[in-house]
C-alpha positions as CSV (number, residue, x, y, z in Angstrom):
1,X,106.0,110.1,8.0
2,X,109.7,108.7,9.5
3,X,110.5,109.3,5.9
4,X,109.2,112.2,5.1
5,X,110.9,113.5,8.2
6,X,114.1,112.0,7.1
7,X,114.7,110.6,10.5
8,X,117.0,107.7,11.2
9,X,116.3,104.2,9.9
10,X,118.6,102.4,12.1
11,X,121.7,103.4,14.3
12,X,124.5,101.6,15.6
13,X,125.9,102.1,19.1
14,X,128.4,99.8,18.9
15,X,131.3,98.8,16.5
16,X,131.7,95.3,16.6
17,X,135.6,93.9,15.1
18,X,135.5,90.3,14.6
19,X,138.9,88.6,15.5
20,X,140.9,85.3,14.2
21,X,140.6,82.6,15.6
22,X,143.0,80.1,13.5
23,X,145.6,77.1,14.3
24,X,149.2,77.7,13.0
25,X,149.5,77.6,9.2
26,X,145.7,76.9,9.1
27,X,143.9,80.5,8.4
28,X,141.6,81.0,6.2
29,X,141.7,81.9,2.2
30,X,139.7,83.4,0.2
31,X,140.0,82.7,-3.5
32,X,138.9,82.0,-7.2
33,X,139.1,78.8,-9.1
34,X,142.4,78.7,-10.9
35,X,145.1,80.6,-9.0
36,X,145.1,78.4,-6.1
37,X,148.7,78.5,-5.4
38,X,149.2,81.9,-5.8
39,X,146.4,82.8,-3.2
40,X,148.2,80.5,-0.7
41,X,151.2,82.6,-1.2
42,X,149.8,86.0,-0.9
43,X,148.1,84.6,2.4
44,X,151.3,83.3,3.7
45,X,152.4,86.8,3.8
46,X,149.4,88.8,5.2
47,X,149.0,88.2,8.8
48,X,145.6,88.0,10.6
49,X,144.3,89.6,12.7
50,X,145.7,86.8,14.9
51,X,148.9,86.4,14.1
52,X,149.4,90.5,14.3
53,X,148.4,90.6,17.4
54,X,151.2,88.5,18.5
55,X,154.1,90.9,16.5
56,X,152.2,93.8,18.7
57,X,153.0,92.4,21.8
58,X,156.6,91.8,20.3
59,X,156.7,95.3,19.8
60,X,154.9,97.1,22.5
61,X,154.9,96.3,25.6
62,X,151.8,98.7,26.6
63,X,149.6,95.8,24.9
64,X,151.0,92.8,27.2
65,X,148.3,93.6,30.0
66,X,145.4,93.8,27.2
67,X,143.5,90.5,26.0
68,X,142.9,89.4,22.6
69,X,139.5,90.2,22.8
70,X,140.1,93.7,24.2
71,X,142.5,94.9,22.1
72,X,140.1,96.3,19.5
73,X,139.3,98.9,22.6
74,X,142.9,100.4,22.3
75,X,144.1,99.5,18.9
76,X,142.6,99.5,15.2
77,X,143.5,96.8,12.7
78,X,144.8,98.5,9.5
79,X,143.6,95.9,6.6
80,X,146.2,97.1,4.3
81,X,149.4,96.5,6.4
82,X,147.9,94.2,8.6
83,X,149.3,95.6,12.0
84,X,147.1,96.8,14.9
85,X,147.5,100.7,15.3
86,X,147.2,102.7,18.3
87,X,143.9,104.1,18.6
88,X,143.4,107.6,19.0
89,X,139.3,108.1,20.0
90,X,136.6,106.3,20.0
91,X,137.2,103.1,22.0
92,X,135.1,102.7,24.7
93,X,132.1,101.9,21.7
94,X,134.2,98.8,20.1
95,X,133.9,94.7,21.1
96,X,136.0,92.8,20.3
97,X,134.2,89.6,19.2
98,X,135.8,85.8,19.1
99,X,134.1,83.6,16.7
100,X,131.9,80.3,18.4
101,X,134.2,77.5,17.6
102,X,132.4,74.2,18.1
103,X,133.7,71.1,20.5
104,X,134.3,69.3,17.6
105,X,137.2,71.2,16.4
106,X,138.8,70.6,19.7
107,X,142.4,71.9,19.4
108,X,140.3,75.8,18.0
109,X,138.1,75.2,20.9
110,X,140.7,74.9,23.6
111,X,143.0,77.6,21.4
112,X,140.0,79.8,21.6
113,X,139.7,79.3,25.6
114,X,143.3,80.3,26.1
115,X,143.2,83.7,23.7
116,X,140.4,84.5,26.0
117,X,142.3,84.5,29.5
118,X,145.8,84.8,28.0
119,X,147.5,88.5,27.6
120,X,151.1,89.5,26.3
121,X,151.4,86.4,23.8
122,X,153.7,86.5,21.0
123,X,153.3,83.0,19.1
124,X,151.4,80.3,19.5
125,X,154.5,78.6,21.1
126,X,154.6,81.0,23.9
127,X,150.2,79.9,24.6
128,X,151.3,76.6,24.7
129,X,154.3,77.3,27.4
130,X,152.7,77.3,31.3
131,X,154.8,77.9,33.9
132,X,157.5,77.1,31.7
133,X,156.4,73.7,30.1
134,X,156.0,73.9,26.6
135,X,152.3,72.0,26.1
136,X,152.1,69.7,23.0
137,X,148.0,70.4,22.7
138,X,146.3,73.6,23.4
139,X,144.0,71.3,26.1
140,X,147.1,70.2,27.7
141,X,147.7,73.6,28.2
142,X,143.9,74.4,28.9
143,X,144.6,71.7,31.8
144,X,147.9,72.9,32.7
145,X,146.1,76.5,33.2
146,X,143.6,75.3,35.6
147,X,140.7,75.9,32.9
148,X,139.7,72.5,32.9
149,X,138.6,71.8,36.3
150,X,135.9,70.2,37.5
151,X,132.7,71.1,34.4
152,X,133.1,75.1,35.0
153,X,134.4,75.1,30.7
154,X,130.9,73.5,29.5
155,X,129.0,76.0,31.6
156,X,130.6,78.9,30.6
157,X,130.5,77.4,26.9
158,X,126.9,77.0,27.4
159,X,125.6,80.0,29.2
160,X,127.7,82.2,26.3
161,X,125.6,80.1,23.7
162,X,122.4,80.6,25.8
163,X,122.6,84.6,24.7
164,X,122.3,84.0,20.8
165,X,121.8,80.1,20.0
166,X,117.8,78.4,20.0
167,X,117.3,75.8,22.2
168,X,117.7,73.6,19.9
169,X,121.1,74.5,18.6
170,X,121.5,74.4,22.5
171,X,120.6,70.6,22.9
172,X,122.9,69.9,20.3
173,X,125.3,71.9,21.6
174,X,124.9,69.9,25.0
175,X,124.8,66.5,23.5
176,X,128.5,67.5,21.1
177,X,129.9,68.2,24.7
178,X,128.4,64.7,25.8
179,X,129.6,63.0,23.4
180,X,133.3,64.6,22.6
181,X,133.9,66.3,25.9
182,X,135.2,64.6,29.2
183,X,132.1,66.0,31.3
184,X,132.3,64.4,34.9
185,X,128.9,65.5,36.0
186,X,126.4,65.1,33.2
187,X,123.2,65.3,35.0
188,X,124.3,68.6,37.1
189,X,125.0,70.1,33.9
190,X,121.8,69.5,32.4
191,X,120.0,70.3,35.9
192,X,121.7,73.9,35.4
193,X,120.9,74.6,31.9
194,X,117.6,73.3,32.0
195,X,115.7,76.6,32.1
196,X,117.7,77.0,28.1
197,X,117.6,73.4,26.8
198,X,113.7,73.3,27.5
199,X,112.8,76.8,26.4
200,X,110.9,76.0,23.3
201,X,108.8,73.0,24.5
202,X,107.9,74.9,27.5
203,X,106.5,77.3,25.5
204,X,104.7,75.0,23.1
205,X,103.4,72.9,26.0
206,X,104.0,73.4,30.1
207,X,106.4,73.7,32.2
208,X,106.1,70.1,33.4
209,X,106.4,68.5,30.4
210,X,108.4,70.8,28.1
211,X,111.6,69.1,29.6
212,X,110.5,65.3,28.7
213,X,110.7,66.8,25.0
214,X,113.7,68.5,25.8
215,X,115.3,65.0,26.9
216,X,113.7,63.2,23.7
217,X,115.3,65.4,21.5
218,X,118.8,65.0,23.4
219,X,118.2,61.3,23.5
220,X,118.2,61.4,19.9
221,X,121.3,63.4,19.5
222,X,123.1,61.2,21.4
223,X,122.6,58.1,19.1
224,X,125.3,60.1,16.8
225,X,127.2,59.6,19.4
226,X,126.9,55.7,21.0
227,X,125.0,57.5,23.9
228,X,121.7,57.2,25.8
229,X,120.2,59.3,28.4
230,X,120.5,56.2,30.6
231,X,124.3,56.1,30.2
232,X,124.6,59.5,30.9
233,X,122.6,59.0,33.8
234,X,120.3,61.7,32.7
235,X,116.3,61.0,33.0
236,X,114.6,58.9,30.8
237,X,111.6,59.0,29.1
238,X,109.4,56.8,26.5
239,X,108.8,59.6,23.6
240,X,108.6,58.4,20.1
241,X,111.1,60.7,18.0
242,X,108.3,61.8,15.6
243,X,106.7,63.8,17.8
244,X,109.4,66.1,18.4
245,X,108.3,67.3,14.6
246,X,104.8,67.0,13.7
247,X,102.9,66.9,17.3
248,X,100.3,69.4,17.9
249,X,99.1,68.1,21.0
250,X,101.0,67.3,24.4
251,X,102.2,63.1,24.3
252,X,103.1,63.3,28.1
253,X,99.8,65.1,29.3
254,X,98.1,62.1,26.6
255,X,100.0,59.2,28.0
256,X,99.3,60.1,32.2
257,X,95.0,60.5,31.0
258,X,95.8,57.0,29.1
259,X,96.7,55.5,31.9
260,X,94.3,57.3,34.4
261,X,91.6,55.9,32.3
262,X,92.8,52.7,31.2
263,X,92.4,51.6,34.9
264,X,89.1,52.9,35.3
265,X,87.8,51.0,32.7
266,X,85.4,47.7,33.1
267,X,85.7,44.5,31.6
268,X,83.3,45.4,28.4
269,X,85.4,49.0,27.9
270,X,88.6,47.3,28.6
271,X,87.7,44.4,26.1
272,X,86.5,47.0,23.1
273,X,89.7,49.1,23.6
274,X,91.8,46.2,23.0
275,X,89.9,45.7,20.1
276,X,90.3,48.9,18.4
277,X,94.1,49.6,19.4
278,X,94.8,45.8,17.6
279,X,93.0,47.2,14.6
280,X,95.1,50.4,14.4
281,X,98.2,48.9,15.0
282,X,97.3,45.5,13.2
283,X,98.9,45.3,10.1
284,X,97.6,42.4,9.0
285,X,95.2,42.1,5.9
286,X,92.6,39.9,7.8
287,X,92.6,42.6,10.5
288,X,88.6,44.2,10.8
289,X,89.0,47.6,10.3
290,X,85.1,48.6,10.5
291,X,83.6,48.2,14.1
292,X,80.2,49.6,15.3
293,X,79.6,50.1,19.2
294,X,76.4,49.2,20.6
295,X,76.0,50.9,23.9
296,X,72.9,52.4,25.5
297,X,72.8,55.9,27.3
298,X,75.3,55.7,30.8
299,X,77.3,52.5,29.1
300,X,80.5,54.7,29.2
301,X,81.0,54.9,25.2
302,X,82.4,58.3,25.2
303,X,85.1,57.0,28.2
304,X,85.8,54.4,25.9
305,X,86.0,57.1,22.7
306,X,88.2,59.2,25.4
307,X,90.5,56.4,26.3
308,X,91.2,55.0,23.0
309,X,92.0,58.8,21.8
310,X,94.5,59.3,24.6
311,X,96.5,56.1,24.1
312,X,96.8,56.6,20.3
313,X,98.0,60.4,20.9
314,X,99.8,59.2,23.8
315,X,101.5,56.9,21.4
316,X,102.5,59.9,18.9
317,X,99.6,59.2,16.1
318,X,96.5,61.3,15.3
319,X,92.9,60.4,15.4
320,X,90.1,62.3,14.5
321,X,86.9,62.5,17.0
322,X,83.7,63.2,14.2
323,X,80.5,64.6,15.1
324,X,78.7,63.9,12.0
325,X,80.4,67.2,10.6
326,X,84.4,67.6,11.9
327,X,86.7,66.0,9.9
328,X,90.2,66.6,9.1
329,X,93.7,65.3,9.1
330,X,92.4,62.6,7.2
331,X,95.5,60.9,5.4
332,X,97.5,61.0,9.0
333,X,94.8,59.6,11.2
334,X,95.0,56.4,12.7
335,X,91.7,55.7,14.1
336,X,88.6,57.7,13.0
337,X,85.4,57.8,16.2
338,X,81.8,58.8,15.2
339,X,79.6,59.0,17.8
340,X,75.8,59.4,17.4
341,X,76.0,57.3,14.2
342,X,72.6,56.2,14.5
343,X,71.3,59.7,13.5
344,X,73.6,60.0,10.8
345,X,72.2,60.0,7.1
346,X,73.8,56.7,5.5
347,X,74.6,59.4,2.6
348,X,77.1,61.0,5.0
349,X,78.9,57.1,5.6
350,X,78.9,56.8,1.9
351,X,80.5,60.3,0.9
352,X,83.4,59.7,3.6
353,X,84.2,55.9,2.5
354,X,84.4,57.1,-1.3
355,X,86.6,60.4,0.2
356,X,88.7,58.1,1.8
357,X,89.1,55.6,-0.7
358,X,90.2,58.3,-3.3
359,X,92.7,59.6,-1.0
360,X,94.3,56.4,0.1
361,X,94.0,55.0,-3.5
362,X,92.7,51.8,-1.5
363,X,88.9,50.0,-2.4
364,X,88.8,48.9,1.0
365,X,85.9,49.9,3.1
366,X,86.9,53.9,4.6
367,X,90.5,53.5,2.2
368,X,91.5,50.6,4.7
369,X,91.3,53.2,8.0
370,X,90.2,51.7,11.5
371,X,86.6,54.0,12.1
372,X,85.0,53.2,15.1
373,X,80.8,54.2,15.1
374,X,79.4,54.7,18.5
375,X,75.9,55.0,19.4
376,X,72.3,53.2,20.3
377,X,69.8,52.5,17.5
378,X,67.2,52.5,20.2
379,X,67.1,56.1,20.2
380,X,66.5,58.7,17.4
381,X,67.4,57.8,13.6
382,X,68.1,60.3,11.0
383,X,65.5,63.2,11.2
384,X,63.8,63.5,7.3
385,X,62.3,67.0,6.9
386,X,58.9,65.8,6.1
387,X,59.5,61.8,5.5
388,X,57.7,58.7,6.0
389,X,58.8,56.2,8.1
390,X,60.0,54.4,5.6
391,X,61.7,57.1,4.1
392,X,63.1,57.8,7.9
393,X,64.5,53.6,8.1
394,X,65.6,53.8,4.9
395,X,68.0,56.0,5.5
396,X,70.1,54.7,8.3
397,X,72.9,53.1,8.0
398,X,71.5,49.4,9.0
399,X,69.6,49.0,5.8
400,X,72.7,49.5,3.6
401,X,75.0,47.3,2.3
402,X,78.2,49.0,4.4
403,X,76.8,48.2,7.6
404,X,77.6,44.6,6.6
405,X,81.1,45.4,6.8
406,X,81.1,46.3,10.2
407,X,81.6,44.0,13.4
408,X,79.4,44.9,16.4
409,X,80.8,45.5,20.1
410,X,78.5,45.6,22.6
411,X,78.6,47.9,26.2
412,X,75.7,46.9,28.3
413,X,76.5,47.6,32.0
414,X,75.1,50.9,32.8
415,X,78.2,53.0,34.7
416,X,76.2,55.8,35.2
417,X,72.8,54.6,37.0
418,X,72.3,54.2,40.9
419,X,71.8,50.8,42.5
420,X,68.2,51.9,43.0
421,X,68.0,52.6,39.7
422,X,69.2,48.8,37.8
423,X,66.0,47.8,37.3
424,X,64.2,51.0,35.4
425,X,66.9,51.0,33.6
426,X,66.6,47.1,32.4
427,X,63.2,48.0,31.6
428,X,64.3,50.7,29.3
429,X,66.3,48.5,27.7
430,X,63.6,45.9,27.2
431,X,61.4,48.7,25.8
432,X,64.3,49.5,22.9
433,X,64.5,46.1,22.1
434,X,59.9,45.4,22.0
435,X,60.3,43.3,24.6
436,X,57.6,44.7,27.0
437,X,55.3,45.5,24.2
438,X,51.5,43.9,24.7
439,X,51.9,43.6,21.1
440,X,53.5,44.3,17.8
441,X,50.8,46.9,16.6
442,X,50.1,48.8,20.4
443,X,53.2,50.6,21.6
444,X,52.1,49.8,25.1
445,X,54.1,49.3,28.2
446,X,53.6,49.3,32.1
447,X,56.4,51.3,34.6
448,X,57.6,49.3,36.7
449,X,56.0,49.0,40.3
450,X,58.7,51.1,41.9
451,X,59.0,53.7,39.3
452,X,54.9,54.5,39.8
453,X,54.1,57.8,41.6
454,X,51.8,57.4,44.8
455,X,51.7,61.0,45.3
456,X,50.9,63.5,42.9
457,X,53.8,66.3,41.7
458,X,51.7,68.9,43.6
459,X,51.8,67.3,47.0
């Protein structure tokens, strides 16, 4: 209907005039292979928008109040003579716009600074003159102007940025004036542009963590440079670099639960943990990869599956938690958990070790990945839709050959039962493993004397 209408597809409210900014003898030329020479000649005799700026303020002394970048506001560049004319309408819509000249071209950047404060010049001799001492740099005569006091240039330069760069052109931004600029309060300057440097982890994560991203990123700017956060005396923080590309989860929120839970482990937790990080970061060929976890109900096997997937994030890498049906990122992962394994149909074990194997192009048991199998064999095997029982046994995963492969860890302090409660729970146990039985063919067994009602559930 806007079509049909034939209203406008865009409008423009503003006329912007994009302005020189050029040493002496160093604009720029625009030209076809060939007739090199005689495009350098032809430029030598067209002035830019630059250098005719300074024969108007030879000429007219109306324009000695006006600044470079205002001009375009009282004055229209004619392209074919190459002279600013006197404009006669129309100015109070025009911006005059500098081009971003980066810290590393340093003598632009400072030139750049000075046509931006500096009115009435007529040749690059008379911006290098202050107070009547002819500069030899144009940050010489940044310094002899008073524009170099104190850090107020790398603000400015980065607050101007702020309005059109990303933070991450931003961060490099910061770590070129680190690196090339003479800065003498580093951290104040990253305190104040904190809000811009951290913008997009913020986002992507929280507002108490996007800046340890923010500072990893920096930190590895710097290295281009032969600096560190810790000789800039900026914040440090222990961030592997690949995060900062591929991490869809938040490392510093995984690295405080890792070491929350780490302490709150027991000796048996604490023990299989070390286990399993070895095998994931084990290169070694002799290294089990394979590992089953014994652990009754209240044992603490799903803190231990927690921990160990907090520490690996924590440390950057991926692993995949599997509930008998969730899988994915499969090639990346470092440590693969399975809980309830027990109830698992062997068939399932089988299809993901010959999955893994042909992706990983490896005959190693699960293509060579750590997998960590959690549960109790006590409790219920693999439900059969109408099969015997030894239909049922045969299809867990002890009566194949793969669970040979595997070494056995064992939780058996219960974490979750009361003092009061030790010895039902023993008793339990003893039942799982026939130990209370009156016999192998009567599944028979007395409660304990202080589990037995005296009263009925009524009363």
């Amino acid at each position: 209907m806007w079509r049909l209408n034939e209203f406008n597809l865009s409008h423009k409210s503003h006329t912007v005039v994009h302005l020189a900014v050029h040493l002496p003898q160093q604009q720029p030329i625009v030209y076809q292979d060939g007739p090199e020479a005689q495009a350098i000649e032809r430029a030598a005799l067209r002035k830019t928008t630059l250098t005719s700026w300074f024969e108007l303020n030879k000429n007219d002394p109306s324009a000695h109040n006006i600044s470079y970048s205002d001009i375009p506001q009282y004055y229209v560049f004619d392209k074919s003579t190459t002279n600013w004319k006197k404009r006669q309408r129309g100015g109070q819509n025009v911006i005059g716009r500098l081009p971003v000249v980066s810290i590393l071209d340093t003598e632009r950047y400072y030139l750049r600074m000075l046509l931006l404060r500096k009115s009435g010049a007529i040749s690059f001799d008379d911006i290098l003159t202050i107070n009547g001492l002819r500069c030899i740099t144009f940050q010489q005569a940044c310094q002899e102007y008073g524009l170099l006091r104190g850090d107020q240039q790398w603000h400015d330069a980065l607050n101007e940025a702020a309005q059109f760069q990303s933070p991450r052109q931003l961060r490099m931004l910061f770590a070129m004036i680190c690196g090339f600029g003479e800065v003498e309060d580093v951290p104040d300057l990253w305190v104040q542009h904190q809000v811009s440097l951290c913008e997009g982890f913020v986002h992507r994560y929280s507002e108490q963590t996007g800046p340890h991203y923010a500072l990893a990123d920096i930190e590895e700017l710097l290295t281009s440079y032969n600096l560190s956060l810790q000789k800039l005396h900026l914040p440090t923080v222990d961030l592997p670099a690949s995060v900062l590309e591929r991490a869809n989860f938040d490392v510093v929120e995984e690295q405080a639960k890792a070491n929350s839970y780490t302490m709150q482990l027991n000796s048996e937790q604490r023990n299989v943990v070390e286990i399993l990080l070895s095998a994931v970061y084990n290169n070694a060929a002799d290294t089990p990869k394979c590992y089953f976890l014994d652990g009754p109900a209240g044992t603490g096997k799903t803190f231990v599956y927690s921990t160990l997937l907090h520490t690996i994030r924590g440390r950057g890498d991926d692993v995949i938690p599997v509930t008998s049906t969730e899988a994915d990122m499969l090639l990346k992962t470092k440590l693969i958990v399975w809980d309830e394994a027990p109830m698992t149909h062997v068939h399932a074990f089988l299809a993901v070790d010959r999955l893994l194997q042909d992706l990983t192009k490896c005959k190693e048991p699960f293509g060579g990945k750590a997998i960590l199998l959690g549960g109790d064999f006590r409790q219920v095997l693999p439900v059969i839709l109408r099969g015997s029982r030894t239909l049922t046994v045969a299809s867990s995963l002890k009566k194949h050959a793969l669970w040979l492969k595997f070494h056995k860890l064992y939780l058996t302090k219960n974490m979750g039962a009361l003092e009061s409660e030790r010895d039902f729970g023993a008793w339990l146990l003893d039942i799982g493993e026939k130990k209370k039985w009156l016999n192998d063919s009567v599944a028979f067994a007395m409660l304990p004397f202080n589990t037995r009602p005296y009263t009925s559930i009524v009363q």
